[in-house]
C-alpha positions in Angstrom: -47.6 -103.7 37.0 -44.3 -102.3 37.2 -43.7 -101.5 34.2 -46.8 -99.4 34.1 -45.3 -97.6 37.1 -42.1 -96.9 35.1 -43.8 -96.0 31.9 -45.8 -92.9 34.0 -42.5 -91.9 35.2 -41.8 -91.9 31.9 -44.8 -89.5 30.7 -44.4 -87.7 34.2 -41.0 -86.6 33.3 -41.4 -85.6 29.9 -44.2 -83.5 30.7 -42.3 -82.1 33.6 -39.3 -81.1 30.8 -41.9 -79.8 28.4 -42.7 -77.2 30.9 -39.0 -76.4 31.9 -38.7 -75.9 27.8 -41.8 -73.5 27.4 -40.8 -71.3 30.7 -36.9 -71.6 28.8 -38.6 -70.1 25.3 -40.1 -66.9 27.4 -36.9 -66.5 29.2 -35.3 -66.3 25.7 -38.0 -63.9 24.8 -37.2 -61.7 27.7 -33.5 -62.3 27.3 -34.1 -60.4 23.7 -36.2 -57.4 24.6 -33.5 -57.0 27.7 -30.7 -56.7 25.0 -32.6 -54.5 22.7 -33.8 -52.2 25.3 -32.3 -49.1 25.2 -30.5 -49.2 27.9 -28.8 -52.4 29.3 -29.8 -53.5 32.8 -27.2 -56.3 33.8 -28.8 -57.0 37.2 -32.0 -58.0 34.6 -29.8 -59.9 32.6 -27.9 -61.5 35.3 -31.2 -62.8 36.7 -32.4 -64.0 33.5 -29.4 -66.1 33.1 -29.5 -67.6 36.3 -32.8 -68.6 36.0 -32.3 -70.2 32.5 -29.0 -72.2 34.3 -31.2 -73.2 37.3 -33.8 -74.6 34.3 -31.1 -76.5 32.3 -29.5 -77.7 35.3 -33.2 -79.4 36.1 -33.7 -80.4 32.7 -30.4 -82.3 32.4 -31.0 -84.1 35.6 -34.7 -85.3 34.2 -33.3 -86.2 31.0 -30.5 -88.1 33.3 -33.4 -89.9 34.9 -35.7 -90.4 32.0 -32.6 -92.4 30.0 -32.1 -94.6 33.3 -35.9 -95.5 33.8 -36.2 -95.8 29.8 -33.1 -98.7 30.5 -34.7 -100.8 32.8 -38.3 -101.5 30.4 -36.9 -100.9 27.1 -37.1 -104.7 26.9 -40.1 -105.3 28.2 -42.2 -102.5 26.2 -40.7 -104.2 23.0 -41.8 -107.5 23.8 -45.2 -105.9 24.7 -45.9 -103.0 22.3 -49.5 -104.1 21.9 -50.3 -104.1 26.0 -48.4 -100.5 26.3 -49.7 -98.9 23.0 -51.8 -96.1 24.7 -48.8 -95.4 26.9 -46.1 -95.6 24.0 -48.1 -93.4 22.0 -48.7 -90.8 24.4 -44.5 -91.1 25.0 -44.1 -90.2 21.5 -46.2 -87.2 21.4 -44.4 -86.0 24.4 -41.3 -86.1 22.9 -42.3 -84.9 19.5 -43.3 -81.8 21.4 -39.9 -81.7 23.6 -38.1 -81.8 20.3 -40.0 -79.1 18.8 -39.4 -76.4 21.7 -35.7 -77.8 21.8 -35.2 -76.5 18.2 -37.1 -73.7 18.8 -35.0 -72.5 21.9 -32.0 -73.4 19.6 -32.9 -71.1 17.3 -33.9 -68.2 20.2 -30.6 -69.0 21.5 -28.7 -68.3 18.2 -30.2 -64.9 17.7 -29.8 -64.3 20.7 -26.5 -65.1 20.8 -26.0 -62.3 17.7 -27.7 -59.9 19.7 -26.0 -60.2 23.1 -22.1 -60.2 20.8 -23.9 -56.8 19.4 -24.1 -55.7 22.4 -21.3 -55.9 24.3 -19.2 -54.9 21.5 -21.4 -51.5 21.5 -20.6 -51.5 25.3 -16.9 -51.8 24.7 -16.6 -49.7 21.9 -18.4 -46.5 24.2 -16.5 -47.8 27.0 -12.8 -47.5 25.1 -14.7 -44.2 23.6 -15.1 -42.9 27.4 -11.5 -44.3 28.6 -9.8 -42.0 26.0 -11.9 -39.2 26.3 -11.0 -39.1 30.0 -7.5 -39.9 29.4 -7.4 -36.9 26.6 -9.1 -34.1 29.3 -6.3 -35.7 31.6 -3.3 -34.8 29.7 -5.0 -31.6 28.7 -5.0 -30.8 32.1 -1.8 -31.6 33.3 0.0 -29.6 30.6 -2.1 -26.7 31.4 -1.0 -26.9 34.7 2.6 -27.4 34.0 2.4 -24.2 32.2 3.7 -21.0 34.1 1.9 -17.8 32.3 3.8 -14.8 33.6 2.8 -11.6 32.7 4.5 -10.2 29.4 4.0 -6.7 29.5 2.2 -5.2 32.7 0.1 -2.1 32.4 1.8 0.5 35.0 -1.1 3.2 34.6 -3.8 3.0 37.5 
């Protein structure tokens, strides 16, 4: 009976890190259209990546959980696959699932990954593009100002 108690806490957990995966694949969605928008709104992205930290962080603690229950009836569910097989085969679907939205994040998370570098390097390159336009109207200025125009030739007729 307790290891029937153990193998739902098995199912329960993967099905709780299945949805953590598919609300992680439409944070990477967002993630895109915020660095392709036009502009870039880093309180947006901020957010977004604090939420997908808050997700992992969950995820890894589930998975940390999952691997400790798994421990204790690994044993007894291979001594026993015929008394578990409904349970075992639900497992396994579970996790074939899990694996599939792990490699699909992976691969949202590589382009991604391109996009955001593309980014910020655009960012950086107006921002150096700013910093010596305003550092080229500053010297402009002060040698204007350090030049002293006095009159050449003054017009005495009034």
């Amino acid at each position: 009976m307790q290891t029937d108690n153990y193998l739902q806490m098995l199912i329960d957990s993967l099905q709780k890190k299945q949805v953590i995966l598919e609300k992680l694949v439409v944070l990477n969605e967002e993630q895109k259209e915020l660095v392709t928008a036009e502009g870039f709104d880093e309180a947006a992205f901020q957010k977004n990546v604090d939420e997908k930290d808050a997700l992992i962080e969950n995820m890894l603690q589930l998975d940390e959980g999952f691997n400790t229950v798994f421990a204790r009836v690994r044993e007894q569910i291979g001594d026993n696959k015929a008394a578990y097989r409904e349970e075992i085969t639900k497992i396994q679907g579970l996790i074939r699932a899990v694996t599939d939205l792990g490699v699909r994040i992976e691969a949202q998370e590589a382009r991604n990954k391109a996009l955001v570098q593309s980014k910020f390097a655009s960012i950086r390159k107006e921002l150096q593009n700013a910093k010596r336009s305003t550092q080229m109207t500053n010297t402009y200025y002060k040698s204007m100002n350090k030049l002293n125009y006095e009159p050449q030739f003054m017009d005495q007729k009034k």
